[in-house]
N, C-alpha and C positions, 0 to 999 in steps of 0.2 A: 305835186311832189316833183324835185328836179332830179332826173334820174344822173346817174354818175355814169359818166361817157366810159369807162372800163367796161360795163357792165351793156354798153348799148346793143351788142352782137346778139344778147338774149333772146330767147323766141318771147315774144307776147304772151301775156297772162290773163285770165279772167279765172279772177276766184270768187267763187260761190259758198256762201254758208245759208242755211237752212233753219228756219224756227217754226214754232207750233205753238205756244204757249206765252201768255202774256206775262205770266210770274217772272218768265225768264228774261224779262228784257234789259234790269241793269249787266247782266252777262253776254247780252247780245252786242249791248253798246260798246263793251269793253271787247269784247271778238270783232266786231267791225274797227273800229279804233286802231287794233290792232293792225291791219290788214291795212287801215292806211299810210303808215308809219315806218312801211316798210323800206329797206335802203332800195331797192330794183323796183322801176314802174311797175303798176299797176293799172293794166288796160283798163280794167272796169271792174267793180267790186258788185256781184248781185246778190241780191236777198232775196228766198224765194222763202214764202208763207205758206205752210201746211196747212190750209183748211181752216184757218180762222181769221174773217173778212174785218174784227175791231182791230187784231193785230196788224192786218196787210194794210189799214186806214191810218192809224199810228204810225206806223213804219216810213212810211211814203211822208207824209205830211214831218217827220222830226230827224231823219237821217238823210244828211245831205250830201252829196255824191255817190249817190248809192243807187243804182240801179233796183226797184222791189217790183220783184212778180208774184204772182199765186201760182202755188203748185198745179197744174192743169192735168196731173196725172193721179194716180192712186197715192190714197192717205198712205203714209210712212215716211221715212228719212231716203230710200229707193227714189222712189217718186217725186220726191220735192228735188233732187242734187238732178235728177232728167230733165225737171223741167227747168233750173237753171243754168245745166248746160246746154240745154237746145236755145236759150235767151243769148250764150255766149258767143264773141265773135274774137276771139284771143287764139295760137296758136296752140297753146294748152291751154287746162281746165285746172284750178286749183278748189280744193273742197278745205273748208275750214267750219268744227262743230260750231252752233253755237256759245257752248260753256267752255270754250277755249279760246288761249292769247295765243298771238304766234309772237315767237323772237322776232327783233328785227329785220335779223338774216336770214330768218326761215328760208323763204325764196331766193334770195340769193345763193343760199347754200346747195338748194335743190335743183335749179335751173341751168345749169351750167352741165350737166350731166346729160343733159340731151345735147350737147356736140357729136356725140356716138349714136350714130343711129340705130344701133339695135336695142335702144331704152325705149321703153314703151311708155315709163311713169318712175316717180320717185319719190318715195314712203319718206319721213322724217321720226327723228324720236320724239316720243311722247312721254312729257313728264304729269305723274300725278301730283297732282294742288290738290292737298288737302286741306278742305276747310276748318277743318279739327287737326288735333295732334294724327301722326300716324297710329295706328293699335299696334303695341306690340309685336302683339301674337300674327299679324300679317304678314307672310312670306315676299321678300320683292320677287321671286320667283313666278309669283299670280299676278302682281301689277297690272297685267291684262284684265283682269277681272271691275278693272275700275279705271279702263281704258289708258292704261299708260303701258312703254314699254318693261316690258322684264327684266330681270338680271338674266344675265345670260345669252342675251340678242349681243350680236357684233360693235364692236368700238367704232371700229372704221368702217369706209364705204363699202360694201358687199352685195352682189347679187343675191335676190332671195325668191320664194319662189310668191310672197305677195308682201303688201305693206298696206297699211288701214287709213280708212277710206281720210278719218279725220288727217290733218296735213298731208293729203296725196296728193301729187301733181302730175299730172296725166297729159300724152297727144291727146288732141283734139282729133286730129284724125283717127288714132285708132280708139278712142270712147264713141264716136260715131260710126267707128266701122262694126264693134262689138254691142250697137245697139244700146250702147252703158248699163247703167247696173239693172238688177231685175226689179221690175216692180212690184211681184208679187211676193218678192223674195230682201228680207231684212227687217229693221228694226218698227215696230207697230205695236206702240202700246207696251207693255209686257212683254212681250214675244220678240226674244232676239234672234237672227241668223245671218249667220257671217257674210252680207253681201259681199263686203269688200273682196275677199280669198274668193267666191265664185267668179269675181269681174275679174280679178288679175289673172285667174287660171285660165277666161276666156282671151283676155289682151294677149298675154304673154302666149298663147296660143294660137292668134291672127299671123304669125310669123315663123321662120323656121328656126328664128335667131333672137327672137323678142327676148327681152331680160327686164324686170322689175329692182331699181337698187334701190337701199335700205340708206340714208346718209345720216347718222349721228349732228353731224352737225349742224342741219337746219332741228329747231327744238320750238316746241308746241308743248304746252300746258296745259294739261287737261282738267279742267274741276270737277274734285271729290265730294261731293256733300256729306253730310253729317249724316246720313241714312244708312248709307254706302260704307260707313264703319264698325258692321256690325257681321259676325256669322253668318246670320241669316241669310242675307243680302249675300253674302261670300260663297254659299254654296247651293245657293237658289241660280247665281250666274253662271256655277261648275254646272249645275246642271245642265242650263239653257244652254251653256255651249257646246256640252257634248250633244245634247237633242239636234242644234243647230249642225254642228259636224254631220250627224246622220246625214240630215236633209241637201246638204253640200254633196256628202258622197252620191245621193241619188240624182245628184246633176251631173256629176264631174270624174263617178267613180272614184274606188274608196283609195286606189293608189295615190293618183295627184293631192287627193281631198284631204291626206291626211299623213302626207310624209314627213312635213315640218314637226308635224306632233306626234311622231314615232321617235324623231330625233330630237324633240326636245324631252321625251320622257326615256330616250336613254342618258340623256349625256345633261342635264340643266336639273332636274329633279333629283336625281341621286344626290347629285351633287348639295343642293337645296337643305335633303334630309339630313346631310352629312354634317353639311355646315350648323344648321340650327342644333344637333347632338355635341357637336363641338363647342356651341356658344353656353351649351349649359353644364356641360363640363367645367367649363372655364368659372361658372358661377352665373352665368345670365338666364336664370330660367325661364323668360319670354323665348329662350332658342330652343325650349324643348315642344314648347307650344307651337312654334312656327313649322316645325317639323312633323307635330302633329298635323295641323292645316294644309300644311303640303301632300300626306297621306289623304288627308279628307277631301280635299279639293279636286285628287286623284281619282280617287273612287265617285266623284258625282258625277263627275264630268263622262265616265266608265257608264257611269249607272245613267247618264243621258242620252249618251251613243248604242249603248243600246236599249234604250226604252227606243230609241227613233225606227232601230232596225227592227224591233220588235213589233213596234206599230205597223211597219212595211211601208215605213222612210224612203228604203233603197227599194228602187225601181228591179224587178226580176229580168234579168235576159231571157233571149226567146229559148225556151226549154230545149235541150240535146238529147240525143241517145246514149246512154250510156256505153263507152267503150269498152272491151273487155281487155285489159290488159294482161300479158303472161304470166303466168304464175297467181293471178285472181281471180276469186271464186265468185260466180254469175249465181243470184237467184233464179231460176229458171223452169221450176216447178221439176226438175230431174233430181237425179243423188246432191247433189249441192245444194240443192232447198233442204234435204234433209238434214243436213248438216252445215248450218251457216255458222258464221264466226260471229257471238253476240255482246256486246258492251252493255254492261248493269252498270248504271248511277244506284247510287241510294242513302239511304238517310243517316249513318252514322260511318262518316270517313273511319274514326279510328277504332272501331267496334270493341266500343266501351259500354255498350248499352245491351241489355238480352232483347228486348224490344230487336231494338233495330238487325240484332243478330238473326233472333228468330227468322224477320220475315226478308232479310237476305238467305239465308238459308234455303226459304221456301220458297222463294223466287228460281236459286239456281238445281232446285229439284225439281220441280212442276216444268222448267227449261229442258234442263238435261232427258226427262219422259219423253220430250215434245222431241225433241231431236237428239236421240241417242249417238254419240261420240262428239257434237258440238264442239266447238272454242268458246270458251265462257270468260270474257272478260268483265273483271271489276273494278270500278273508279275506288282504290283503297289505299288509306296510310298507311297501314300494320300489313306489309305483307304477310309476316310470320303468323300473325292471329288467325289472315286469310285461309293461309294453307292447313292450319288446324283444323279451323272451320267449315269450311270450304275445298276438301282436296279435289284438285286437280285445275281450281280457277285461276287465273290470270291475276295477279295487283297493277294497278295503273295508278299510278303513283302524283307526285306533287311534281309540278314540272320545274320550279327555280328554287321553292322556298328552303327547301335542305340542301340548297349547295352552299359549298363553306363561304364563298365571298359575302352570303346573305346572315351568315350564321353574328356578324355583328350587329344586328339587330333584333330587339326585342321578338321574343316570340311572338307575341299577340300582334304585333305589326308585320312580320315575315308571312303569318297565317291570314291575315286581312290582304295581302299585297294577293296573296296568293289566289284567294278567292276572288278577288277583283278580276285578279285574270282570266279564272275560269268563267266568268261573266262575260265578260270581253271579249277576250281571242275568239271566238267563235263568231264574232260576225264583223272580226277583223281579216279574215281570213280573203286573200285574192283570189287564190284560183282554185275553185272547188273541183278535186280530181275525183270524185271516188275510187277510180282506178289504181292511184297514185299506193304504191308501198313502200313500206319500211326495211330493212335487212333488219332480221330477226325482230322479235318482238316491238308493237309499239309501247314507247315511253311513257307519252305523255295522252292526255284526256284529248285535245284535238286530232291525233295523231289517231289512235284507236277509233272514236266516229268515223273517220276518215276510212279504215278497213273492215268494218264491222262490216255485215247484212242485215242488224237488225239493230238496234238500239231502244233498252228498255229502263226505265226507272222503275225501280222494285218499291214496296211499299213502306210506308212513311205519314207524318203529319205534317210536314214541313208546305205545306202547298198554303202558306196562312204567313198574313202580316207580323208576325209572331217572328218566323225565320226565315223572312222576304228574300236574307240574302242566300242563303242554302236553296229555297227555292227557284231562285234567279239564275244559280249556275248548273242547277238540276235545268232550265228549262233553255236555258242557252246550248247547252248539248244537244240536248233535242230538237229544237229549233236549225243547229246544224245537219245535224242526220237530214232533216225532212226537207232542207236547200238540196241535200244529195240522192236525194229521192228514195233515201231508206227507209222502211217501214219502222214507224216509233208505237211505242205502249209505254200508259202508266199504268201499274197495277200496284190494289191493296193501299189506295192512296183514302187519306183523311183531306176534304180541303175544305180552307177556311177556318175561322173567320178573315174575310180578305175586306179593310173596310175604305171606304174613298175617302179623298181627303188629301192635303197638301203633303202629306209626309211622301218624301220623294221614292222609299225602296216600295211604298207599296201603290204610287202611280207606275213603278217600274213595273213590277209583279202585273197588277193588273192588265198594263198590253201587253206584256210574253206572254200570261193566260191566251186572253184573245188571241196574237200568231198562232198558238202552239196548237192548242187544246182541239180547235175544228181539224187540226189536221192528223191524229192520233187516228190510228190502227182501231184500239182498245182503250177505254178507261173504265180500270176498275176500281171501284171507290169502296171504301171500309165503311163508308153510313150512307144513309139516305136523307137524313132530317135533314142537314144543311148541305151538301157536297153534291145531288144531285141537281137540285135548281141552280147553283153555282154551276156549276158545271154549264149546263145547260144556255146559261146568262152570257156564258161568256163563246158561245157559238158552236159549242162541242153536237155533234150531229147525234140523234136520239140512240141510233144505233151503236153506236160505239161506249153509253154511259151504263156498264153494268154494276150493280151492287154485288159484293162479293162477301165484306166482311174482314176482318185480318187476314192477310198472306200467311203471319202466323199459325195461322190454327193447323197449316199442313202437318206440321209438325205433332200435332194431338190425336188421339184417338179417337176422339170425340164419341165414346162408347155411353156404358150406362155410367149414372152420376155416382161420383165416388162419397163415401161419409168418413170425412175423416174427423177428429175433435178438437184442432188448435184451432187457435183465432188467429189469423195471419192479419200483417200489416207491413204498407209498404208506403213510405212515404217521401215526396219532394219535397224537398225545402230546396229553396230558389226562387229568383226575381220572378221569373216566365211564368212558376207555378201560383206566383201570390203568395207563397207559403213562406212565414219567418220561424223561427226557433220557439217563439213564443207562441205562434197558433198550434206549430208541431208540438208542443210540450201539452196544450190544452186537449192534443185528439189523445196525444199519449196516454196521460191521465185516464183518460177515457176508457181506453183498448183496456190497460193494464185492470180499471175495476171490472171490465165486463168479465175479462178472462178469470179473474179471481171469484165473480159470481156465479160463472158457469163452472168451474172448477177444471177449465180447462189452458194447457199450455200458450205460451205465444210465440208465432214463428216469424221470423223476419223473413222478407220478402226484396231482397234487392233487388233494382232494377238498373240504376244508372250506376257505373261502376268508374267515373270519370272523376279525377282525382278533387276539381272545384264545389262538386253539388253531386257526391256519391252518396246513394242510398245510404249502405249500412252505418259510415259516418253518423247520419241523422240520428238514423237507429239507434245506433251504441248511446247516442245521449237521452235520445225519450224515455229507451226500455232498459232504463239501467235493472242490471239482476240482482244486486244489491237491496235494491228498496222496493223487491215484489216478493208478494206470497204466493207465487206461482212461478212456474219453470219457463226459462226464455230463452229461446234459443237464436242467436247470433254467429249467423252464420252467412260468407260469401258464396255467392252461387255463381260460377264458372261459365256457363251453359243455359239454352232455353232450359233444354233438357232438367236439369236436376232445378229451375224454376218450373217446371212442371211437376217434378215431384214432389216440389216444395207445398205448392200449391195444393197437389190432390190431398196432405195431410191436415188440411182446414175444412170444419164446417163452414166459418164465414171469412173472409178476407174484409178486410177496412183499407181501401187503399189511393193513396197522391198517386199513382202511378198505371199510365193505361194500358201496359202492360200483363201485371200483377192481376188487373179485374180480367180480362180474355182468358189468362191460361187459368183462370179460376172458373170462370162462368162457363168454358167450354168443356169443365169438368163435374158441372152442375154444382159448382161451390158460388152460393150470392158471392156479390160483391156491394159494400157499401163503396160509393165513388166520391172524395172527396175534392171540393171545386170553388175555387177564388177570384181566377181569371174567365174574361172572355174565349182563351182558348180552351182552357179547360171546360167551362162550361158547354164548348160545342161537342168535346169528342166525348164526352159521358154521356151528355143526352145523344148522342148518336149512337153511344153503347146501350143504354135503355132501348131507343126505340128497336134494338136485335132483342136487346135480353130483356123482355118486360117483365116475366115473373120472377126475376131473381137478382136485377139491377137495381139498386139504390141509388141516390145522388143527394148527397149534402153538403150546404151552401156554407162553407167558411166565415163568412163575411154579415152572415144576419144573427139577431138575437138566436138567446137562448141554445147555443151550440152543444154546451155539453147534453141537455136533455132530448135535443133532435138528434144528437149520436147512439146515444142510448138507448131512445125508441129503434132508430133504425139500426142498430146493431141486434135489439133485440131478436125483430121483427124476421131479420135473414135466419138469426141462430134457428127459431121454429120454421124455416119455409119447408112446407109438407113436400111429403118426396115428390108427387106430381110435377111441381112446379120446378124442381132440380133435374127431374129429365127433360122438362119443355127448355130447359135453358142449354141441354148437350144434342137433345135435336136440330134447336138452332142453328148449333155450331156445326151440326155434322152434311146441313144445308146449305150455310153459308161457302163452308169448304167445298162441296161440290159446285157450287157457284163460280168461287173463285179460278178453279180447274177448267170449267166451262169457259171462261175467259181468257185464260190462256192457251184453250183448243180454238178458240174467235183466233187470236192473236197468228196463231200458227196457220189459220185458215187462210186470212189476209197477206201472210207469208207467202203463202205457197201460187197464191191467186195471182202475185206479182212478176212480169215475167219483163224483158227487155222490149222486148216492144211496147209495155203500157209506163215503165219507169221513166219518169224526167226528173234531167240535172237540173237544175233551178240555180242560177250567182246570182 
């Protein structure tokens, strides 16, 4: 090539591109090709072979001016670019992918920027070639995702704080000074992680004054395959990038590791979302999709970074003491252990559910015992519900999603954004103060861990791939607490089924389990059939796994068994439950002859009171009163409470709801349990194995349902009184159980003093 005497001032070049694979070589030839044709010499072009000795034998023998090595270091893209920059002898290093062309000018664009000595290297944009048409529905927003640049990234030349590896053009002095990129660390196989962003954060750090610029105008073309344009692929890569991100932060800390993408998810995604709700206003409804994907690609990436941190990604510094700051309160086994300030997670934010009411309730009662005058705060929507329910607790409210700049967006995306966060922010967090306070109350869900002394999630079934992401920001909470060396408990917890398998919220779930669970105070689990080995599986220490039973039951008397004579029913219909209109009309049917055969009433039983998949709704259509020969009574219930009195007016209950069977069973009223799903099927059989003499459970989903209803509806109507108190003994065990647990929980409290607590970032 005749270099152009303008241009002779340039420092020398040695650019390197990298192969592995023989499929890829009419795109090798077209990347080499490229590289030769450039307008600015070109020292030496090398080709270093990943591990495959037919490829490195072709290579050599059919590319001619080509320098080819074998990678003499570890398998990956890491490994092969070391070892052809240790082949190189140019004043920089250029990296060019295999499945990429560079412009003409590529180099010339970028070389001219090291006149300034404080550039350390010089990133270029990256356009995607796609092999196929673009999809629609793809955000240029993600363009990273499929290695090109974004919308978003700068026009002009800019310093940035890194640029990617494919068209980087690096000192050769400082990639030999920094060691180059890590070999253990990047792309291998399936498994991606951002070398590039670890090398430039260590370059641009070799200096007091290093700068990395970002130049549009040298342009690179990256190829898209036809693979690569699909969902799957789109947020299998959000994934790996947020995992990837983790694993950066445990090199580099989460500050440097992760500023560019604070800043790009304030100011380039809104904006993203914005634009695509725009486009389909306008009538292009691929913009309402793409804004969709924008949200999606948000939350995986959320759900990788911390699956990373959950795993214990991020390397822990060496443990401190915690300091006591003025005006904050020290556990210290004195007056202040007995009254600590306590943060409740739990399972129905906007308590719409009597379930989930119940056993918040009995959470901050069996609390308030344990430490008389306590601070009792609750992760809650409905303050007002709270303070009914609840006088005297704290609401800890949504931290962005009811502020009005958000309030232009769809609910159901405002409440996804939201929960994403509470996923997240917790082990986005810098500087773990415990000390650190609020004026006046804290606000938000971070802020409150942060001031607590104890941090408890109340009970629930949510610890199951069912509601992976409710469980995820239940265990990110805790997970924070336990970095600040607060004592955590779960109690009155259902968990599982949690099952393995690519679905990405429930590899997330599965290592927050593993962080969290070995590091609990307390767990106490509402069954044993499946929740203990679970438990156990995922490293929780024997000591800490007690069986309790429902948290609810505090609430009950759990006396002798009541006989009342309606037949209660209470049923889900919803996706979760399995249950459609048409299986619910088939139990109906059912209920309505039995009750006509027994000559007795039927009482409705609501339990979810939530306006999409609310009980009585169902109800009102099964048990129309119109077309029964017996009295039906439809009726909303407010309260456990008057669900407990609902309940004690049935001899038998028939019920979709695991609520509805407890405050029934622990009043010696059977319950027939009915069940469609996997998760249903765990927590009924884990209600049998409490309540064997008076628990039923019928399978939705096999032959012959109306006559297996009717046997086992029969079957409870006769269960001899015997067998009706062995079912409120139960309860009235389980509930001391549960109590016992929360005196562990208190014990562990009080055990904890300053000299044995460590801050853990």
């Amino acid at each position: 090539m005749t270099c152009r005497e303008n241009l002779a001032r340039l420092p020398t070049v040695s650019v390197v591109t990298a192969s592995y694979a023989m499929e890829r070589w009419d795109h090798l030839r077209e990347a080499v090709a490229s590289i030769q044709a450039q307008t600015v010499c070109v020292f030496e072009t090398i080709l270093v072979i990943d591990h495959n000795p037919d490829l490195l034998d072709r290579a050599r023998r059919e590319l001619a001016g080509v320098v080819v090595v074998p990678n003499t270091r570890d398998r990956g893209v890491s490994g092969a670019r070391n070892s052809g920059a240790a082949a190189s002898h140019g004043d920089v290093v250029a990296f060019l992918d295999d499945d990429s062309v560079a412009s003409t000018t590529w180099l010339e664009s970028l070389l001219g920027h090291f006149a300034n000595p404080d550039v350390v290297g010089v990133g270029c944009k990256l356009v995607a070639g796609w092999e196929g048409s673009r999809p629609r529905w793809f955000p240029r927003e993600f363009d990273w995702t499929v290695g090109g640049s974004y919308r978003g990234m700068p026009e002009q030349a800019t310093s940035m704080r890194n640029v990617w590896s494919c068209g980087m053009v690096v000192s050769k002095r400082v990639f030999d000074a920094v060691g180059g990129f890590r070999d253990d660390f990047g792309k291998v196989g399936n498994r991606s992680r951002p070398e590039d962003t670890d090398f430039c954060l260590r370059a641009g750090a070799l200096t007091a004054r290093g700068i990395w610029i970002y130049e549009p105008a040298g342009v690179v073309v990256h190829r898209v395959p036809l693979d690569r344009a699909t969902s799957r692929f789109f947020l299998r890569r959000c994934l790996s990038e947020g995992s990837g991100k983790a694993a950066l932060a445990a090199l580099n800390g989460v500050g440097d590791s992760t500023s560019a993408e604070r800043q790009y998810t304030r100011r380039v995604l809104p904006k993203g979302l914005a634009r695509g709700l725009g486009d389909a206003v306008r009538g292009d409804v691929s913009g309402l999709l793409r804004s969709m994907s924008i949200a999606a690609g948000f939350a995986f990436v959320v759900a990788g970074y911390m699956a990373g941190r959950a795993a214990g990604s991020l390397r822990p510094a060496e443990p401190s003491r915690v300091r006591q700051a003025p005006g904050n309160r020290q556990l210290d086994g004195g007056d202040m252990a007995r009254t600590p300030r306590i943060l409740v997670d739990q399972s129905g934010y906007d308590l719409l559910n009597l379930g989930d009411i119940a056993m918040l309730q009995s959470c901050v009662i069996r609390l308030t015992q344990l430490w008389p005058g306590s601070e009792i705060m609750v992760i809650c929507h409905a303050p007002e519900r709270l303070a009914a329910l609840c006088p005297g607790a704290t609401a800890i409210g949504r931290t962005f999603a009811d502020r009005p700049v958000f309030r232009i967006l769809p609910r159901r995306t405002r409440l996804a954004a939201e929960q994403a966060w509470k996923i997240a922010a917790p082990y986005f967090c810098r500087h773990l103060r415990p000390e650190q306070t609020w004026p006046g109350q804290p606000r938000t869900a971070v802020q409150a861990v942060r001031v607590a002394d104890v941090v408890v999630a109340s009970g629930g079934g949510y610890l199951t791939d069912t509601w992976w992401w409710h469980a995820a920001g239940v265990l990110s909470m805790l997970s924070l607490a336990q970095r600040l060396g607060k004592p955590t408990a779960m109690l009155g917890q259902g968990i599982g089924p949690i099952r393995a398998g690519l679905h990405p919220g429930r590899g997330v779930l599965r290592m927050q389990a593993r962080a969290v669970l070995p590091r609990l105070a307390v767990l106490g689990l509402r069954e044993e059939r499946m929740g203990r080995d679970l438990a156990l599986s995922f490293g929780t220490p024997l000591g800490a796994v007690t069986v309790t039973g429902d948290d609810g039951l505090e609430l009950l008397s759990c006396g002798d068994a009541v006989f009342g004579h309606a037949l209660g029913v209470s049923m889900r219909v919803s996706r979760y439950a399995g249950v459609d209109l048409a299986v619910a009309d088939a139990v109906g049917v059912e209920v309505v002859r039995a009750a006509e055969a027994f000559g007795a009433p039927v009482v409705s039983l609501p339990v979810s009171r939530y306006p999409l998949d609310g009980d009585l709704d169902a109800l009102r259509l099964l048990l129309n009163p119109h077309g029964c020969r017996t009295n039906v009574v439809l009726n909303e219930l407010a309260n456990p409470e008057s669900l407990a009195t609902a309940a004690a007016r049935c001899r038998v209950i028939v019920s979709g709801s695991y609520h509805a069977a407890v405050f029934g069973l622990a009043q010696g009223v059977p319950a027939v349990c009915l069940t469609n799903t996997r998760y249903y099927d765990a927590k009924f059989a884990g209600l049998r194995a409490l309540f064997p003499s008076a628990c039923f459970v019928v399978s939705l989903d096999e032959p012959d349902l109306e006559s297996r209803l009717r046997d086992a509806i029969d079957q409870a109507w006769h269960l001899p009184a015997p067998a009706r108190s062995a079912a409120t003994e139960a309860a009235a065990r389980q509930r001391k159980a549960g109590r016992a647990a929360y005196a562990q929980l208190r014990d562990a409290v009080e055990e904890l003093t300053p000299d044995r607590r460590e801050l853990v970032t």
